[in-house]
C-alpha positions in Angstrom: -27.3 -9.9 -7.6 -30.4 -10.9 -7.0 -30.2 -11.7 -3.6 -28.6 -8.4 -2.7 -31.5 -6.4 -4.4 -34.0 -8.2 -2.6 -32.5 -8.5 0.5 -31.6 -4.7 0.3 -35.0 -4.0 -0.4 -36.2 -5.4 2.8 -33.7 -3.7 5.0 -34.5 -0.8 3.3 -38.1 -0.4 3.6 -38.0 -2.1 7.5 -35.3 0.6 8.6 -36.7 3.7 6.2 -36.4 6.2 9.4 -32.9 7.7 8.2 -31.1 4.4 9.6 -30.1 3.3 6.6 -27.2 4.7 4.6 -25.4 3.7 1.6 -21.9 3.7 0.4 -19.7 2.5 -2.3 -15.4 2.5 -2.9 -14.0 2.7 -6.2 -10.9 0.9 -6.6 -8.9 -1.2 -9.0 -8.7 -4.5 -6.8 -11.3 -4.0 -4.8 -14.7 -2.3 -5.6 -18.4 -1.5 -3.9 -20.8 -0.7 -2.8 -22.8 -1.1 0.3 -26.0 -0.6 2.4 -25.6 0.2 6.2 -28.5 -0.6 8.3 -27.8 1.1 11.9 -30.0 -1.1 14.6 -32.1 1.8 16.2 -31.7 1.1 19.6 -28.1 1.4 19.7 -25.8 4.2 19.7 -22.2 4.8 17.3 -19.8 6.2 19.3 -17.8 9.0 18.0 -13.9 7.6 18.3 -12.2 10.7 16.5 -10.2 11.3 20.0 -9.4 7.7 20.4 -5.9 6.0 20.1 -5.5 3.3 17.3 -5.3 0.7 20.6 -8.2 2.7 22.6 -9.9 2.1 19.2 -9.4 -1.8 18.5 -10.0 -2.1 22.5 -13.0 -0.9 22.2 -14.0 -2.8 19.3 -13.1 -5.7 20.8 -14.6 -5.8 23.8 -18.2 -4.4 23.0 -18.4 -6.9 19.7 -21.4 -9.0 20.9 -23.1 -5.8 21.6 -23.8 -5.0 17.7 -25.3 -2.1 16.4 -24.8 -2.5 12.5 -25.7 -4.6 10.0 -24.0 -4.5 6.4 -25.1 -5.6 3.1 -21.9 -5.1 0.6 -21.8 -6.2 -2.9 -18.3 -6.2 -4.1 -16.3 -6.9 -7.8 -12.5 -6.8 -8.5 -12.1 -5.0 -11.6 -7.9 -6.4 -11.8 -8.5 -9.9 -11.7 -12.1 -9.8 -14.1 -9.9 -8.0 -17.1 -7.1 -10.5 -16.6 -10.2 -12.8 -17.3 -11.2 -10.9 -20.3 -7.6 -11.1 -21.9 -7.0 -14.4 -21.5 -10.3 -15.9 -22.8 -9.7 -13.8 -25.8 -5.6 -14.5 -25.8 -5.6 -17.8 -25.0 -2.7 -18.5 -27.0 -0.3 -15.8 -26.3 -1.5 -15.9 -22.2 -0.2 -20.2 -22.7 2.7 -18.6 -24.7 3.8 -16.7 -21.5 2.5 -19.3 -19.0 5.1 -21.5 -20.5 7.9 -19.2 -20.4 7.1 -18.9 -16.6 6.5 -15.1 -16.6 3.0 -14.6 -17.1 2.9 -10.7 -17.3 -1.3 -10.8 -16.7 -0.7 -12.9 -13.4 1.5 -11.0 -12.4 -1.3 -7.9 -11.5 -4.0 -10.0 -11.2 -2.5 -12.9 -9.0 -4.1 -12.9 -5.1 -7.7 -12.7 -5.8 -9.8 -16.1 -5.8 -13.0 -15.2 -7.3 -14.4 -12.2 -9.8 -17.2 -10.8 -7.5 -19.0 -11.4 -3.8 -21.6 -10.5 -1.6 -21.4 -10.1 2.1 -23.4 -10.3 5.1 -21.8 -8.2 8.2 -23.0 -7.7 11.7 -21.4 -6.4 14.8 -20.2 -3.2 16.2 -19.2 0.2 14.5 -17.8 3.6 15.7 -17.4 6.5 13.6 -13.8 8.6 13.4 -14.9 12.1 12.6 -16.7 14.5 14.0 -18.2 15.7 11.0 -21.8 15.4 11.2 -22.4 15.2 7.7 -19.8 12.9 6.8 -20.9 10.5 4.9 -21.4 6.8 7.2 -19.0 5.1 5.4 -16.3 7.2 5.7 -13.9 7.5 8.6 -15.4 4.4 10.0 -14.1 0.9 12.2 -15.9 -1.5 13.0 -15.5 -5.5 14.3 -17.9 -8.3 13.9 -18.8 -11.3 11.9 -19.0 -11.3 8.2 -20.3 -14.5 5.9 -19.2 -14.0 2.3 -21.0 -15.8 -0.7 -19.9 -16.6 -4.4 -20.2 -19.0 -7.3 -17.0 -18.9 -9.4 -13.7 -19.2 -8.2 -10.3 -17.9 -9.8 -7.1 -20.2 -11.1 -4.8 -18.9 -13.4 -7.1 -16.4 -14.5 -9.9 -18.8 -16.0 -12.5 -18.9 -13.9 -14.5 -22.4 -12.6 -18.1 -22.8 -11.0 -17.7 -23.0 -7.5 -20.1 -22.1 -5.1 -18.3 -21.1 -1.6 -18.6 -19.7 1.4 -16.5 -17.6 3.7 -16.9 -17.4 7.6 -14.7 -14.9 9.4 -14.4 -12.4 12.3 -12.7 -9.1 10.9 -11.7 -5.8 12.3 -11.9 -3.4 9.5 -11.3 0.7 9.4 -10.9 3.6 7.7 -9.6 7.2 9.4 -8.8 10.5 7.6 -7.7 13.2 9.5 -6.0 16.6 8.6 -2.6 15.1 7.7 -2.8 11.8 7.0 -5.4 8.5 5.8 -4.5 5.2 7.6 -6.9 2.1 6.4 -6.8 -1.1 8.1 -8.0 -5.2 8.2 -7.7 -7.9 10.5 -9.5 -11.2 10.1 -9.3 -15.2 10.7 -11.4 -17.1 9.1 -12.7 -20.1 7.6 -13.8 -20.6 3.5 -15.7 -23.8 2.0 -15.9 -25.2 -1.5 -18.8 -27.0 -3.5 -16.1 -27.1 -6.0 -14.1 -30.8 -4.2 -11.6 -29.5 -7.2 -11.0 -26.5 -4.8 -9.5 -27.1 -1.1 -11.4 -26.1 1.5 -9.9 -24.1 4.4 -8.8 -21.9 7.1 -7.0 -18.6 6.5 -5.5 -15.4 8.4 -4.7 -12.1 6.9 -3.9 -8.4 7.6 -3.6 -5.6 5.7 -2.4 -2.1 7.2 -1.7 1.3 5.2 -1.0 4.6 6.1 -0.2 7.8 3.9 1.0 11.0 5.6 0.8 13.7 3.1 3.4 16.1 5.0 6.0 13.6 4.6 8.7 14.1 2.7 8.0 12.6 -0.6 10.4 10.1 -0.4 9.9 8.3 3.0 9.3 5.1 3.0 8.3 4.7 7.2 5.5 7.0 6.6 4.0 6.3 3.1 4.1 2.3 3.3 1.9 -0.5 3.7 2.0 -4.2 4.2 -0.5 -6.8 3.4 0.3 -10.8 5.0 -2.3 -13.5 4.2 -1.7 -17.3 4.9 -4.3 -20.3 4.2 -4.2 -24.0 5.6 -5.9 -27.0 4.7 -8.8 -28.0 6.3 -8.0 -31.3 6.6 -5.1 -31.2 7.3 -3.5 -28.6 8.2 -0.7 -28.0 6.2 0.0 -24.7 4.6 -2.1 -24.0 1.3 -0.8 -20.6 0.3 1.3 -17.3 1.6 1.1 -14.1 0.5 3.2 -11.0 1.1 2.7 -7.7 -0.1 4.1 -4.5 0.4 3.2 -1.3 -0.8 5.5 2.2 -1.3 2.6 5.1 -1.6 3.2 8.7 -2.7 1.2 11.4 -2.1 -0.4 13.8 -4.9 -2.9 15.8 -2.8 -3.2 16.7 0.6 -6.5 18.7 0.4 -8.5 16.0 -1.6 -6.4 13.3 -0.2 -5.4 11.5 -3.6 -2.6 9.2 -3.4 -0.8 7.0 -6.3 0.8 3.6 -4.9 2.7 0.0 -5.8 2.3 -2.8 -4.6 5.7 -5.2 -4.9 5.0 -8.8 -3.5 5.1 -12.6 -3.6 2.8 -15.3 -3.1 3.6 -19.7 -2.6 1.5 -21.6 -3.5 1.7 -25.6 -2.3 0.2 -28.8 -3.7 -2.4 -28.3 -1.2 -4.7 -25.8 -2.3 -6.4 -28.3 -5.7 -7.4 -31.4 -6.2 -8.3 -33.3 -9.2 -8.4 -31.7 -12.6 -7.4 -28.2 -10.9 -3.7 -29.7 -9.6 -3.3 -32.3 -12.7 -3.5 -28.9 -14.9 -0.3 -27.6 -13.1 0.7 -25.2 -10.6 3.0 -22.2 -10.0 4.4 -22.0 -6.8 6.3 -18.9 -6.9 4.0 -15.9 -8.7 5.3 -12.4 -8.4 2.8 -9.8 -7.6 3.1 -5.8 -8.5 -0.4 -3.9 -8.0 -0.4 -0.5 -9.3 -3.2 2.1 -7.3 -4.5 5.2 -6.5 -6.2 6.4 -3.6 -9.2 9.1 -3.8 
């Protein structure tokens, strides 16, 4: 917390000729909020005429040519109550655990850590024409992004562990008349003080779109997937898979609110602990469902 204060300080002050905007998402896995520092001798391009490939083509190719930097500090509400309950249930969470169907884990399984900050830079284009929309909405952008924490996530107990993630990522956002679609790409690469925790390299992606004049029921329209897959570091061998996917239904086309669940699984192999971590037992199979709504 510190660190992002200070640092957004700095930015602030250095870039206080309207180049700096700020921005936060309220959600139940994944909450922010952010500072956007737009380099001032760079333009954003307005995409909100581009193709979804036009859009990642473009990304792609002008990436070294960065015109954004992104300061984001970011919790996950889920998984910090699922550490709440079971430091105050202990019992009745071990109860469960032994029973195999640990109802907590179950909504809070897939996140590693309680909170982060992150450190982005490369290239951004905005997908509305809207002058006064707000920077952080309707945007896509591609670039590097380093990631810092210092507590990690196992069976909802969490264990100091300072660690690091490296990763290039293609992230978006676009809301248009009829329909939100919200996207992520990234490979990367994540490193543990922790030697209890594995370090590694990972891939994931994550793609959602609602159309809210759809019929209700569709499932082609109102979906979304999310695929993430880790490998040891050392060696290669396949650490964890997760698969997600996610039936959404819309509740409001003009303020573009959305209720959705997630059904999924996720492996986990002998390869993701060492020491005291994989002695204390570990559940391969874990059934995911996340609940959420969209604002």
């Amino acid at each position: 917390m510190k660190i992002f204060i200070l640092i957004t300080t700095f930015f602030y002050f250095l870039y206080a000729d309207k180049t700096v905007d700020f921005d936060y998402e309220l959600d139940p896995y994944y909450s922010n909020v952010s500072m956007f520092v737009k380099f001032p001798d760079q333009n954003i391009t307005d995409a909100s005429d581009y193709s979804e490939l036009e859009l990642y083509t473009e990304l792609a190719t002008k990436t070294l040519m960065p015109n954004i930097f992104l300061i984001e500090l970011a919790a996950h509400p889920m998984p910090i109550a699922g550490l709440v309950y079971r430091s105050s249930n202990e019992e009745q969470y071990t109860e469960d655990k032994r029973q195999n169907f640990n109802i907590v884990k179950t909504f809070t399984a897939g996140f590693e850590e309680p909170y982060s900050i992150s450190f982005f830079v490369g290239r951004m284009m905005i997908c509305s024409k809207d002058k006064d929309d707000h920077i952080g909405k309707n945007r896509a952008y591609m670039g590097y992004l380093l990631t810092l924490g210092d507590h990690s996530i196992k069976d909802n107990r969490q264990h100091y562990n300072r660690w690091t993630n490296v990763e290039v990522k293609l992230k978006g956002t676009r809301e248009l008349d009829h329909n939100d679609l919200d996207w992520s790409f990234r490979i990367g690469a994540r490193f543990n003080e922790n030697t209890n925790f594995t370090d590694s390299y990972y891939m994931g992606l994550r793609r959602n779109r609602i159309d809210f004049d759809k019929e209700f029921l569709s499932w082609f329209y109102n979906s979304a997937f999310d695929f993430m897959t880790s490998f040891n570091a050392d060696n290669l061998e396949m650490m964890e898979t997760k698969i997600i996917v996610e039936k959404s239904w819309p509740a409001s086309a003009d303020k573009h609110i959305s209720f959705g669940l997630g059904i999924g699984y996720i492996y986990t192999s002998g390869q993701k602990y060492n020491g005291a971590l994989l002695e204390e037992g570990i559940n391969n199979h874990q059934l995911v469902f996340r609940p959420n709504m969209k604002f």
